[in-house]
PDB file as gemmi writes it, atoms N, CA and C in Angstrom:
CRYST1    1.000    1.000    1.000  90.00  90.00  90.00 P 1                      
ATOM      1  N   UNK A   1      -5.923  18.114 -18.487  1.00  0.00           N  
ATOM      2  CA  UNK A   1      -5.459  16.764 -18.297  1.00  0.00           C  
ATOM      3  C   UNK A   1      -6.484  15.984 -17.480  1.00  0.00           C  
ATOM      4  N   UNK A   2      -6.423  14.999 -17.781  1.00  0.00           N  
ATOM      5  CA  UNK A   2      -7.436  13.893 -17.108  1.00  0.00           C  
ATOM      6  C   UNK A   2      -7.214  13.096 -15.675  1.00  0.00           C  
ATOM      7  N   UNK A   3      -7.808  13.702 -14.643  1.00  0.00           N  
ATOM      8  CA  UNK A   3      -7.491  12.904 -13.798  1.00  0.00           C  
ATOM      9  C   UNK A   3      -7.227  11.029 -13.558  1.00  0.00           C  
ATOM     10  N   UNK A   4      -6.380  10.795 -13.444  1.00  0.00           N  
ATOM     11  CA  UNK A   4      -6.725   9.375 -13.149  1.00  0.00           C  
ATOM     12  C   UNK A   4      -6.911   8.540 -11.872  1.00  0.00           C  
ATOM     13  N   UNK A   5      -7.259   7.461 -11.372  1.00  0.00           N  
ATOM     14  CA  UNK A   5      -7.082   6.820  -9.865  1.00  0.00           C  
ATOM     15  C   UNK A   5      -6.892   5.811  -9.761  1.00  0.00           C  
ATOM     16  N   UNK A   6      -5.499   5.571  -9.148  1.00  0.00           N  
ATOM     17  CA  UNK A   6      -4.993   4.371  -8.999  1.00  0.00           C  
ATOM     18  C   UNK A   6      -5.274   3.506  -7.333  1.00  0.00           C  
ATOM     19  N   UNK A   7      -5.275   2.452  -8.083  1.00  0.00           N  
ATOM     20  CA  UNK A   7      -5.463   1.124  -6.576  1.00  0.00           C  
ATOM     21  C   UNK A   7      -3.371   0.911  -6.633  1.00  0.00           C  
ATOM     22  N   UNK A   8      -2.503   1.167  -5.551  1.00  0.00           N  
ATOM     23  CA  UNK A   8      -1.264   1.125  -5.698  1.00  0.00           C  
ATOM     24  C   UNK A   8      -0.998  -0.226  -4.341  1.00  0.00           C  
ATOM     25  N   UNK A   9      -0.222  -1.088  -4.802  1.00  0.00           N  
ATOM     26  CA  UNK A   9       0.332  -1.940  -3.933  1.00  0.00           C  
ATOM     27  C   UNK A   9       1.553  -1.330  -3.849  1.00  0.00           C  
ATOM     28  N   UNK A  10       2.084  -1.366  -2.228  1.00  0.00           N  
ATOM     29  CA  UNK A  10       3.490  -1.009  -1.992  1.00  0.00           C  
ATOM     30  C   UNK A  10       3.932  -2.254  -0.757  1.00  0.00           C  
ATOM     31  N   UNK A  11       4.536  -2.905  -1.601  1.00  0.00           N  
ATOM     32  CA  UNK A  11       5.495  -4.498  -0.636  1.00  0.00           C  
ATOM     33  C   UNK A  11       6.467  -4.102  -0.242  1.00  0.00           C  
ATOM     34  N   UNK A  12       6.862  -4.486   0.557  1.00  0.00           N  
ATOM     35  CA  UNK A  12       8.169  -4.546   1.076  1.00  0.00           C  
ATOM     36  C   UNK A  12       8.399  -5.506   2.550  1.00  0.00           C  
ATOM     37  N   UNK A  13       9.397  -5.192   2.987  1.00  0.00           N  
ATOM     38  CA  UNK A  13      10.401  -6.342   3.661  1.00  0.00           C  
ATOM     39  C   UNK A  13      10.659  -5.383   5.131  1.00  0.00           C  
ATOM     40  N   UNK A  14      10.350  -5.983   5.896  1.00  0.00           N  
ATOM     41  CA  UNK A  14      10.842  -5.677   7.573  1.00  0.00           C  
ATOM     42  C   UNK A  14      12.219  -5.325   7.432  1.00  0.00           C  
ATOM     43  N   UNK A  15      12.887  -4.993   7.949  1.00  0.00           N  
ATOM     44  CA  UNK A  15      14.492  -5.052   8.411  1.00  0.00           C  
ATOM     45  C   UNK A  15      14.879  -3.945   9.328  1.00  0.00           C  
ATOM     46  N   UNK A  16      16.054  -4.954  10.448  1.00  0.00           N  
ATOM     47  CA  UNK A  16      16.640  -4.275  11.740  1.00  0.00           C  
ATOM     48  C   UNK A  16      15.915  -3.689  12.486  1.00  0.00           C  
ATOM     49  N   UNK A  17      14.277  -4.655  13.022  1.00  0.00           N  
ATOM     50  CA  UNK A  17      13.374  -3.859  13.615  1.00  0.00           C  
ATOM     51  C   UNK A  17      13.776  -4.206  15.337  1.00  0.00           C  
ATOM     52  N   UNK A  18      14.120  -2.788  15.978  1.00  0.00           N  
ATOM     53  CA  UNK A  18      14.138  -3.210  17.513  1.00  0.00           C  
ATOM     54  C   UNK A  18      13.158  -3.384  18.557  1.00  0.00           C  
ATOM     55  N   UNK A  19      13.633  -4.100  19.509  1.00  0.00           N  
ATOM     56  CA  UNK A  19      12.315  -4.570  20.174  1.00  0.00           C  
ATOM     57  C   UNK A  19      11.375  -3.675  20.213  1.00  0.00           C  
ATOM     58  N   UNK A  20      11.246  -2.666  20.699  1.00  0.00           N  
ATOM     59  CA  UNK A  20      10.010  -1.780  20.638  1.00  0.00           C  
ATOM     60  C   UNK A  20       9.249  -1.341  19.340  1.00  0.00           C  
ATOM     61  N   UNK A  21       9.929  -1.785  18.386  1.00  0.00           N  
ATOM     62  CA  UNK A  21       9.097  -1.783  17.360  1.00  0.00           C  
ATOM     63  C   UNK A  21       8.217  -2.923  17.131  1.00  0.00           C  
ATOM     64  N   UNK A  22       9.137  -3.973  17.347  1.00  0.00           N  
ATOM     65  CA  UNK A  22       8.974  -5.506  17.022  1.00  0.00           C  
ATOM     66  C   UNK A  22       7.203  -5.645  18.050  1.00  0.00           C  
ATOM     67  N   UNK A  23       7.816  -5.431  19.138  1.00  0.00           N  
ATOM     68  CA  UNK A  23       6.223  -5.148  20.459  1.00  0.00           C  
ATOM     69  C   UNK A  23       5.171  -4.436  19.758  1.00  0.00           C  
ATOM     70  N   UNK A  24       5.458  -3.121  19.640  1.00  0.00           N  
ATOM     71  CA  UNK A  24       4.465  -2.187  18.384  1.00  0.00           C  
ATOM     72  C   UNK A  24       3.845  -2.765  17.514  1.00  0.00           C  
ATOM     73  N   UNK A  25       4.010  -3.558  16.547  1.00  0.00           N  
ATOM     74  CA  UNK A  25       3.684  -4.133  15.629  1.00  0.00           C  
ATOM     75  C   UNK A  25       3.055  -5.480  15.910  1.00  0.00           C  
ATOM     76  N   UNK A  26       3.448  -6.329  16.654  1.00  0.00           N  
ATOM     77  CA  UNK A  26       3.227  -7.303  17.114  1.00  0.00           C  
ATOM     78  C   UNK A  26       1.432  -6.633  18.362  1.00  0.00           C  
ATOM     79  N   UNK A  27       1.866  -6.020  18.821  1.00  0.00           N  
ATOM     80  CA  UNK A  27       0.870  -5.483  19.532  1.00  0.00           C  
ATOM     81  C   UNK A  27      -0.601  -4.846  18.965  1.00  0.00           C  
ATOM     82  N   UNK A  28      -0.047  -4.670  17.249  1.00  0.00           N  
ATOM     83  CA  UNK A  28      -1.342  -4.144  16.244  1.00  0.00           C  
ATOM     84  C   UNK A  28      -1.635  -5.134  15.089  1.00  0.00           C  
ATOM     85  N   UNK A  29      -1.023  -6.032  15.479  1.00  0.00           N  
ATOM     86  CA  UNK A  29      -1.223  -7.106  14.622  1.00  0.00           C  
ATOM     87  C   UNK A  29      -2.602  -7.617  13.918  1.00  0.00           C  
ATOM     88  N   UNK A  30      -3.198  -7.729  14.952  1.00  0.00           N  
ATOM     89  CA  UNK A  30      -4.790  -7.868  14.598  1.00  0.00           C  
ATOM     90  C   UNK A  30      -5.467  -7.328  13.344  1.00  0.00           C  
ATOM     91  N   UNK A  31      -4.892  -5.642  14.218  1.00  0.00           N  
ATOM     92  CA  UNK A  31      -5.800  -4.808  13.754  1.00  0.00           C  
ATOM     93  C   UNK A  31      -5.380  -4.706  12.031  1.00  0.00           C  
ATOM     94  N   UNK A  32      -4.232  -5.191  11.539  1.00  0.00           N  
ATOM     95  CA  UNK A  32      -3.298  -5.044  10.226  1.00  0.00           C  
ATOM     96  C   UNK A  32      -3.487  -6.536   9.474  1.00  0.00           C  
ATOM     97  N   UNK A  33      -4.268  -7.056   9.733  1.00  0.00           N  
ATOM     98  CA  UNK A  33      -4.628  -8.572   9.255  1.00  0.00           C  
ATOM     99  C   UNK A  33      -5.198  -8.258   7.441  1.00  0.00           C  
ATOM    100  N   UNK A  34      -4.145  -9.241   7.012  1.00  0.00           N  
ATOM    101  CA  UNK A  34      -4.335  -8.814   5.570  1.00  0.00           C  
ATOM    102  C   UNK A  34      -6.257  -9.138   4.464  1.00  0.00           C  
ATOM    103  N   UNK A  35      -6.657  -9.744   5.654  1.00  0.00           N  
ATOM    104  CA  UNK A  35      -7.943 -10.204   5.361  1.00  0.00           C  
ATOM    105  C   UNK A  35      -9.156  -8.891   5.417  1.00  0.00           C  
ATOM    106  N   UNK A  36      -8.397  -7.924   5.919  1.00  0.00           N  
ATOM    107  CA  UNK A  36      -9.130  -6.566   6.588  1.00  0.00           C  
ATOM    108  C   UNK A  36      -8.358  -5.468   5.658  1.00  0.00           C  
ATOM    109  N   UNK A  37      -7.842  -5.378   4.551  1.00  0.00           N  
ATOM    110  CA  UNK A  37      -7.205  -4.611   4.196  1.00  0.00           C  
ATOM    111  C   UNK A  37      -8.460  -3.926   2.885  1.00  0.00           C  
ATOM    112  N   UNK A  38      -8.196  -2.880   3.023  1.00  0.00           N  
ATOM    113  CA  UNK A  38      -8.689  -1.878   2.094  1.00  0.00           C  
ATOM    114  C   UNK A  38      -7.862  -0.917   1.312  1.00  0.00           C  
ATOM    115  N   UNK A  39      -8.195  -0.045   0.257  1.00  0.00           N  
ATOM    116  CA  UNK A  39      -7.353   0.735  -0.625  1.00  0.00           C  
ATOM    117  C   UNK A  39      -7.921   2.131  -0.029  1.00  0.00           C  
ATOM    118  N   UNK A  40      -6.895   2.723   0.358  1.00  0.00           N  
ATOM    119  CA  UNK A  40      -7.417   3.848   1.173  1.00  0.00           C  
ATOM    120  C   UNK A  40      -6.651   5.277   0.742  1.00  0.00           C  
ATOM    121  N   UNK A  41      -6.993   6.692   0.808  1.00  0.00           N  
ATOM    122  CA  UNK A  41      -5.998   7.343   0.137  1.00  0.00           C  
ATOM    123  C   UNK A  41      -5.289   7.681   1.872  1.00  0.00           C  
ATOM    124  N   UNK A  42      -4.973   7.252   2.890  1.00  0.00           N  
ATOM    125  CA  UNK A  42      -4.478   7.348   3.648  1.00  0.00           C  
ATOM    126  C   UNK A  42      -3.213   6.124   4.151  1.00  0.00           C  
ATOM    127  N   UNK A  43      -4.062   5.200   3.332  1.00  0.00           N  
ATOM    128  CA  UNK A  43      -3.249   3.439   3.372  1.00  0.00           C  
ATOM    129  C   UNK A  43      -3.465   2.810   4.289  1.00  0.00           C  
ATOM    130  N   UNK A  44      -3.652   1.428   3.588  1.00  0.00           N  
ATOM    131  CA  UNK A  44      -3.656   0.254   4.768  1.00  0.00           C  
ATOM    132  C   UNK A  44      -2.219  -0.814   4.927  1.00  0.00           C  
ATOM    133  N   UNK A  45      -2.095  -0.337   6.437  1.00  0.00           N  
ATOM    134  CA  UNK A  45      -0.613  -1.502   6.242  1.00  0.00           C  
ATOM    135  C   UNK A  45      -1.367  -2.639   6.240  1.00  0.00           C  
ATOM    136  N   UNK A  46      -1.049  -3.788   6.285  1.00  0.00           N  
ATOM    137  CA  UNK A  46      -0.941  -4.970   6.221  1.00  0.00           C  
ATOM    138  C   UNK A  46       0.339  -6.038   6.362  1.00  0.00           C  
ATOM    139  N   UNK A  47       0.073  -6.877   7.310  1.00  0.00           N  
ATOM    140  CA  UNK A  47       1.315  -7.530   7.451  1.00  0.00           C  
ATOM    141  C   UNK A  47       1.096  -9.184   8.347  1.00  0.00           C  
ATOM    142  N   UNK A  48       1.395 -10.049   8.704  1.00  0.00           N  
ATOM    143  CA  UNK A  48       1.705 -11.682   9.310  1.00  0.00           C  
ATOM    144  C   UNK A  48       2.752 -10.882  10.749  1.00  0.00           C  
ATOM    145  N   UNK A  49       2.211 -11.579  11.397  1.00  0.00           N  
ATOM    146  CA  UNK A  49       2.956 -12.253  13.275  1.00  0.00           C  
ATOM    147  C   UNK A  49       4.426 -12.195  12.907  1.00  0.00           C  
ATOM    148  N   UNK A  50       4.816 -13.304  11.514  1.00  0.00           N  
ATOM    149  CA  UNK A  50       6.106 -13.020  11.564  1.00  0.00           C  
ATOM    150  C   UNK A  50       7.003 -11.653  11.629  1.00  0.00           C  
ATOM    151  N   UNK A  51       6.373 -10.865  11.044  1.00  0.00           N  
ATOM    152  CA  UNK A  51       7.274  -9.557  10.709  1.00  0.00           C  
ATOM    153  C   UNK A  51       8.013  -9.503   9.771  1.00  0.00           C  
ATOM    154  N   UNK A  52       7.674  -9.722   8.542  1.00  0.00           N  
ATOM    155  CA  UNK A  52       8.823 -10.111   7.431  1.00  0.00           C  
ATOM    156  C   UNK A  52       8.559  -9.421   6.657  1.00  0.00           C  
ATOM    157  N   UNK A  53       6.977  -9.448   5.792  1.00  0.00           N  
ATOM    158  CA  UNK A  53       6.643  -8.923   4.691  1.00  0.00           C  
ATOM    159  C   UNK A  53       5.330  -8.260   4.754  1.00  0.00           C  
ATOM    160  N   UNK A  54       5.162  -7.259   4.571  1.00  0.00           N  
ATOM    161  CA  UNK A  54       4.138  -6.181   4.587  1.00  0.00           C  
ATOM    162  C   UNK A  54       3.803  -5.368   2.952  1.00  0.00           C  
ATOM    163  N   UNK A  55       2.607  -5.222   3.425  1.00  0.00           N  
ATOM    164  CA  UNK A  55       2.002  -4.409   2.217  1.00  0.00           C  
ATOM    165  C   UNK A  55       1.341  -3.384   2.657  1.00  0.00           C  
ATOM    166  N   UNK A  56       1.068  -2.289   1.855  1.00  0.00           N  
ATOM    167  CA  UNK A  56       0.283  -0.729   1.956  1.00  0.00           C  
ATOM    168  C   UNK A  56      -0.549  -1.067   0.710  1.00  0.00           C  
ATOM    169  N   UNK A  57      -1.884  -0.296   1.213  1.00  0.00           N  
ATOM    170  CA  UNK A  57      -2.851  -0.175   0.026  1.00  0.00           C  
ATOM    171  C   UNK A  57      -3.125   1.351  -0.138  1.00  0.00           C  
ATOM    172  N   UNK A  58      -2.767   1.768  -1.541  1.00  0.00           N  
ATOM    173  CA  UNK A  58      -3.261   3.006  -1.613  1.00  0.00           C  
ATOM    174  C   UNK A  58      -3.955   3.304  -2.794  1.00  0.00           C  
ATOM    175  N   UNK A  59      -4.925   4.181  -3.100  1.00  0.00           N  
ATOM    176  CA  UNK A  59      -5.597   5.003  -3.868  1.00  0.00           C  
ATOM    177  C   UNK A  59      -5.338   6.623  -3.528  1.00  0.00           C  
ATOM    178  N   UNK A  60      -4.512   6.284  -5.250  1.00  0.00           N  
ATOM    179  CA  UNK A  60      -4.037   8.255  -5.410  1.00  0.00           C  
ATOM    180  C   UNK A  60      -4.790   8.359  -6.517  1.00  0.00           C  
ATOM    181  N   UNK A  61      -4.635   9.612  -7.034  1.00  0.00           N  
ATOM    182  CA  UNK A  61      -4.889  10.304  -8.224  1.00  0.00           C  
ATOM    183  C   UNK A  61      -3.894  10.926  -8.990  1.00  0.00           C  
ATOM    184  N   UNK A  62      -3.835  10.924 -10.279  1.00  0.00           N  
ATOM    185  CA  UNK A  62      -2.036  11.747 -10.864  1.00  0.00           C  
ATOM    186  C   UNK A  62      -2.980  12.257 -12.504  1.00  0.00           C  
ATOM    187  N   UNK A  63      -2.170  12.404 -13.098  1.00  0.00           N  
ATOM    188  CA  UNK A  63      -2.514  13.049 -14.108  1.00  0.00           C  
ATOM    189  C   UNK A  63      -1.249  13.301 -15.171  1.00  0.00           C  
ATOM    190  N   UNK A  64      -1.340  13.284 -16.606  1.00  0.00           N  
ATOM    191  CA  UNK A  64      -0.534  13.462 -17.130  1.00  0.00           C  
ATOM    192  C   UNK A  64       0.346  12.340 -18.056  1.00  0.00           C  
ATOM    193  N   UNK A  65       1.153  12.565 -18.611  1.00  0.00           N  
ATOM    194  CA  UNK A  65       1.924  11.552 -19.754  1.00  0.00           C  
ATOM    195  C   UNK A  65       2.385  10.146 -18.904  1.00  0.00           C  
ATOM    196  N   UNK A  66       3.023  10.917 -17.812  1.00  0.00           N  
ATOM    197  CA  UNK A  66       3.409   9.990 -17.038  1.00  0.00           C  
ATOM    198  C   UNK A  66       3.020   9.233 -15.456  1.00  0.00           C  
ATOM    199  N   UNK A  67       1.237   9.362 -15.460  1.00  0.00           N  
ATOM    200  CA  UNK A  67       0.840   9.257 -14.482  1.00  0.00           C  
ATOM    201  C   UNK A  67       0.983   7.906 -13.483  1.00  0.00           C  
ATOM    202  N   UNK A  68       1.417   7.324 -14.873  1.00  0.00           N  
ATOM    203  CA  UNK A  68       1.657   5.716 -13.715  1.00  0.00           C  
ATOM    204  C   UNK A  68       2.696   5.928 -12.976  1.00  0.00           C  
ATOM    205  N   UNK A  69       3.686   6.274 -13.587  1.00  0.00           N  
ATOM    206  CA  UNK A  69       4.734   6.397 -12.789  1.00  0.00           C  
ATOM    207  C   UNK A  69       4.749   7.348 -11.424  1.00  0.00           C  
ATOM    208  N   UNK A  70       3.813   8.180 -11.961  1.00  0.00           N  
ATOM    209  CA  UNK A  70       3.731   9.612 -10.440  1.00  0.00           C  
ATOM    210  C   UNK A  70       2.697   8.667  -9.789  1.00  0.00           C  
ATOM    211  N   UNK A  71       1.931   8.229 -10.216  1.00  0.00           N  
ATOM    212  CA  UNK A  71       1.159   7.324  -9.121  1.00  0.00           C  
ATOM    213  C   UNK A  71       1.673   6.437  -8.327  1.00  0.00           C  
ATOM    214  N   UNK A  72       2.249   5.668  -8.947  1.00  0.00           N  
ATOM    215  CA  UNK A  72       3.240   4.467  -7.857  1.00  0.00           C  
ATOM    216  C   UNK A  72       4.053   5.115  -7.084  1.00  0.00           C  
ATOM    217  N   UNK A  73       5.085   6.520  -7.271  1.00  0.00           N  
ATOM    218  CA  UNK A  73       6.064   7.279  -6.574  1.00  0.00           C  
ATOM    219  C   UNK A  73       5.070   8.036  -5.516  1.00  0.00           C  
ATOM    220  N   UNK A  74       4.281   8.560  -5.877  1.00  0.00           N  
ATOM    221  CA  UNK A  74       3.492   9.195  -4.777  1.00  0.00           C  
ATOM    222  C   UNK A  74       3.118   7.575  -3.563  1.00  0.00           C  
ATOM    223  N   UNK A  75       2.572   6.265  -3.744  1.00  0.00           N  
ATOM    224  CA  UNK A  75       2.094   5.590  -2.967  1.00  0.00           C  
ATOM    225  C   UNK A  75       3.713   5.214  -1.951  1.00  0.00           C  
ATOM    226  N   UNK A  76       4.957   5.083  -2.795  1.00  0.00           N  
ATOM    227  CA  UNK A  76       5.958   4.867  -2.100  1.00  0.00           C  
ATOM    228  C   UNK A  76       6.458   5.915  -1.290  1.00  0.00           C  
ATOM    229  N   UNK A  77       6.020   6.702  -1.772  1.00  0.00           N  
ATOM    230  CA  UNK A  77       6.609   8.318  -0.839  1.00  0.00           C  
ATOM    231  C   UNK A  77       5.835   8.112   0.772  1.00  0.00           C  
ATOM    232  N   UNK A  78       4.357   7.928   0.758  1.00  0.00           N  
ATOM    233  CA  UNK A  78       3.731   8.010   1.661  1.00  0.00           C  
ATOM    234  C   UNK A  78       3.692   6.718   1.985  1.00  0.00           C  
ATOM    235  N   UNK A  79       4.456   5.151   1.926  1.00  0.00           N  
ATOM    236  CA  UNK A  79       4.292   4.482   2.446  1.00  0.00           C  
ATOM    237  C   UNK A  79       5.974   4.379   3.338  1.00  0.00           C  
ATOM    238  N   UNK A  80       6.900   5.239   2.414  1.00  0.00           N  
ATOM    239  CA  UNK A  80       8.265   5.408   3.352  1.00  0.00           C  
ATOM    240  C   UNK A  80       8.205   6.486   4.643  1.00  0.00           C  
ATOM    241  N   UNK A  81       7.219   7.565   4.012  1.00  0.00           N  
ATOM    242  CA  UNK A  81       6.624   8.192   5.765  1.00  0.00           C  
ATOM    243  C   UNK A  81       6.171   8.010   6.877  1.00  0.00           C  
ATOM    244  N   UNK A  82       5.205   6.598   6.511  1.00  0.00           N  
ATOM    245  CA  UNK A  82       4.811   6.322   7.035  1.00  0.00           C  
ATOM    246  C   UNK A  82       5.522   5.436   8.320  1.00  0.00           C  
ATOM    247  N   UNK A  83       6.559   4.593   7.587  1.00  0.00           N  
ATOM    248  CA  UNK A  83       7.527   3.702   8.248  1.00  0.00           C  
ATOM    249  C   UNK A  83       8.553   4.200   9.072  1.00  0.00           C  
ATOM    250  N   UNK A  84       8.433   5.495   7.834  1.00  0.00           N  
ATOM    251  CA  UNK A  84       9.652   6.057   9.226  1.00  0.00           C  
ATOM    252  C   UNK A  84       8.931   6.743  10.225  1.00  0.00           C  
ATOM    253  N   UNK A  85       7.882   7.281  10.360  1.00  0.00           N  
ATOM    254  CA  UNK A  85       7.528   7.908  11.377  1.00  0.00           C  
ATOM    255  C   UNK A  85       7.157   6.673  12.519  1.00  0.00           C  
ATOM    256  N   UNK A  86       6.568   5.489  11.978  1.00  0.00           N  
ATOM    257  CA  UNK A  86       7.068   4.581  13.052  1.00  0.00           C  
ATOM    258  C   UNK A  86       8.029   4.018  13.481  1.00  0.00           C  
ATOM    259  N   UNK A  87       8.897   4.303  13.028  1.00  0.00           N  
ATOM    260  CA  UNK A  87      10.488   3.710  13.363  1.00  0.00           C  
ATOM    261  C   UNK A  87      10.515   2.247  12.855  1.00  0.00           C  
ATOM    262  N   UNK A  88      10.307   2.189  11.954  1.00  0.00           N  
ATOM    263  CA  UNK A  88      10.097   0.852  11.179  1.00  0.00           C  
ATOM    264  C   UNK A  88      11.172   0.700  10.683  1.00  0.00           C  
ATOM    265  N   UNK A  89      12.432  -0.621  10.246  1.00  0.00           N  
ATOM    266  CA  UNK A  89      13.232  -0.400   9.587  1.00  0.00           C  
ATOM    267  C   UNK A  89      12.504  -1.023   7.783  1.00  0.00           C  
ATOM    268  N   UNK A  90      12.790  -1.039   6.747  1.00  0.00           N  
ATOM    269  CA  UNK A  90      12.373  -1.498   6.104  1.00  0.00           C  
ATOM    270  C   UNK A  90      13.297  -1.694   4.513  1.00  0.00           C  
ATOM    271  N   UNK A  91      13.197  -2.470   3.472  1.00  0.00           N  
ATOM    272  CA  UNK A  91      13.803  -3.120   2.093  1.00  0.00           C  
ATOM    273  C   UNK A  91      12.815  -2.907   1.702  1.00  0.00           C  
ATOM    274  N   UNK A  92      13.669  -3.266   0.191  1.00  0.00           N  
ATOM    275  CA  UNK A  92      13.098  -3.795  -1.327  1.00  0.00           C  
ATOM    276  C   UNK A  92      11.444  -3.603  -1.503  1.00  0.00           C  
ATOM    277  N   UNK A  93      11.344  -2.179  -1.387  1.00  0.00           N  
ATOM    278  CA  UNK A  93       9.967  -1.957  -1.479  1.00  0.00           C  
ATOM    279  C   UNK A  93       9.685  -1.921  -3.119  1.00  0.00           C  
ATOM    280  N   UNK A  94       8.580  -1.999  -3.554  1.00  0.00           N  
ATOM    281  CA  UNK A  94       8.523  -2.542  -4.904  1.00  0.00           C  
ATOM    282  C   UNK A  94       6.714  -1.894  -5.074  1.00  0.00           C  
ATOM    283  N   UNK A  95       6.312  -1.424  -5.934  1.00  0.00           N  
ATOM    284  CA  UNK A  95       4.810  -0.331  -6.244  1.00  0.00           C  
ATOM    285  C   UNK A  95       4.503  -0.957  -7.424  1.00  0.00           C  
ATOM    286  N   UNK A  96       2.885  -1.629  -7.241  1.00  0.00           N  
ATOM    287  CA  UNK A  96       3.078  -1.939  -8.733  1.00  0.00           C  
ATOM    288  C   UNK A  96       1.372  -1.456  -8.704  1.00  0.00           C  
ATOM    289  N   UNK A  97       0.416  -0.816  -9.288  1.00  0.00           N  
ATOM    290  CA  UNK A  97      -0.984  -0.371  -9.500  1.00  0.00           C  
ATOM    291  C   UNK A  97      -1.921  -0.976 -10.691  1.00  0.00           C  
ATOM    292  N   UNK A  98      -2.740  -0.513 -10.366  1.00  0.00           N  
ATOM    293  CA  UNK A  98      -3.971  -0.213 -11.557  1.00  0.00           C  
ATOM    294  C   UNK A  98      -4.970   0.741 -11.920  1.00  0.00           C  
ATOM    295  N   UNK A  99      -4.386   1.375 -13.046  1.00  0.00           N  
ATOM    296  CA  UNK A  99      -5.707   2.159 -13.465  1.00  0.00           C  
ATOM    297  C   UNK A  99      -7.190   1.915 -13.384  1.00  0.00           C  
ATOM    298  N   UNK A 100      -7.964   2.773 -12.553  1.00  0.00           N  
ATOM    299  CA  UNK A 100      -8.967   2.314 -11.974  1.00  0.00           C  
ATOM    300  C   UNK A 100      -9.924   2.464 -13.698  1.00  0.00           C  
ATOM    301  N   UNK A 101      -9.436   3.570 -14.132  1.00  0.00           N  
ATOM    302  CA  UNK A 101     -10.145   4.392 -15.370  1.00  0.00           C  
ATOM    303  C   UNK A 101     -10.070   3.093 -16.301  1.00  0.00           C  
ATOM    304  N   UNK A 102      -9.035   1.830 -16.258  1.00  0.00           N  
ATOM    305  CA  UNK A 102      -8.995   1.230 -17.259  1.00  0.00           C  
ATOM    306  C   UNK A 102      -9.743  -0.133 -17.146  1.00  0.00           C  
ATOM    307  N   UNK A 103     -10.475  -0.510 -15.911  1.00  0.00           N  
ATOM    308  CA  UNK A 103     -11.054  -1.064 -15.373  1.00  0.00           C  
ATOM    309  C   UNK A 103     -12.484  -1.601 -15.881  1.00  0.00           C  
ATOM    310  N   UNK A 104     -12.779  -2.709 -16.567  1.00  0.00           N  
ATOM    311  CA  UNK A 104     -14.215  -2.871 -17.281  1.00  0.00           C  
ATOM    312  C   UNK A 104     -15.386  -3.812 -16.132  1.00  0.00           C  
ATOM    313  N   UNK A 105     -16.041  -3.596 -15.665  1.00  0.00           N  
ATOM    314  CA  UNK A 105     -17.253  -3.660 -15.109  1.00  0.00           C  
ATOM    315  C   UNK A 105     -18.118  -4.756 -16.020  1.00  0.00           C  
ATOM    316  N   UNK A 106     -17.999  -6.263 -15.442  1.00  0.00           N  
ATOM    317  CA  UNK A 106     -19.292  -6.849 -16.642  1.00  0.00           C  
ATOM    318  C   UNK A 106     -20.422  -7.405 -15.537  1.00  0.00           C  
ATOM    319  N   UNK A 107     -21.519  -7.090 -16.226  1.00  0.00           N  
ATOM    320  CA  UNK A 107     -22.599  -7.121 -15.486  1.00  0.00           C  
ATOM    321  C   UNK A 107     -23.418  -8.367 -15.842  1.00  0.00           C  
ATOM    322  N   UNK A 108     -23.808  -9.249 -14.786  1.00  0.00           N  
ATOM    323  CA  UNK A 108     -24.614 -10.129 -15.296  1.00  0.00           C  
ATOM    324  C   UNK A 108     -25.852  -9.812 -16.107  1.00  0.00           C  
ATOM    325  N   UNK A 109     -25.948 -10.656 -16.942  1.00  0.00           N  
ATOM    326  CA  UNK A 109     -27.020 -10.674 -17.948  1.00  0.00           C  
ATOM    327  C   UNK A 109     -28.229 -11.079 -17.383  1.00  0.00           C  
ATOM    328  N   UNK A 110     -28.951 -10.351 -17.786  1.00  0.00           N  
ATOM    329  CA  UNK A 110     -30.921 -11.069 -17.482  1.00  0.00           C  
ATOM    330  C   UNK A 110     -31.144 -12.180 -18.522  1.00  0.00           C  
ATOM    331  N   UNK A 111     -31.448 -13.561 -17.826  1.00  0.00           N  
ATOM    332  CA  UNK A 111     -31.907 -14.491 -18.902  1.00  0.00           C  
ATOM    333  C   UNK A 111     -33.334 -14.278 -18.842  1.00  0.00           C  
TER     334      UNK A 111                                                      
END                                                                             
């Protein structure tokens, strides 16, 4: 089977975050500035001051009939670990990718 590698967006929505989270986050804010975000196979959060709506960037690999689908489930798996291990509350997370393999490259022409 053919490996494949996906670029995976994982969105989602803040919710019931308590102050010490709210501080936490607010306190790494900077460093999570969506202007600084990369596709990482570890992930990049990304998120606004407000605290509302956040994104993860990931690059997996899957394989198989149904790799899109194991690709997006694998980026949500490790972006719900991630949240909970910070005590994050979080919604309506939503994975949507791209096959990197399907990806065409056009190169400027020499005049």
């Amino acid at each position: 089977m053919t490996q494949r590698t996906y670029r995976i967006l994982v969105k989602g929505r803040f919710d019931a975050l308590d102050d010490d989270a709210r501080a936490r986050l607010l306190a790494a804010a900077d460093e999570h500035d969506p202007l600084l975000a990369a596709f990482t196979e570890e992930g990049t959060l990304t998120y606004s001051r407000e605290l509302r709506h956040f994104t993860f960037r990931y690059v997996v690999t899957a394989s198989g009939e149904d790799a899109d689908r194991e690709a997006r489930q694998q980026a949500v798996d490790k972006a719900v670990a991630a949240l909970r291990a910070g005590g994050y509350g979080y919604r309506d997370l939503n994975a949507t990718g791209t096959d990197m393999t399907e990806v065409r490259i056009r190169r400027k022409q020499r005049r």
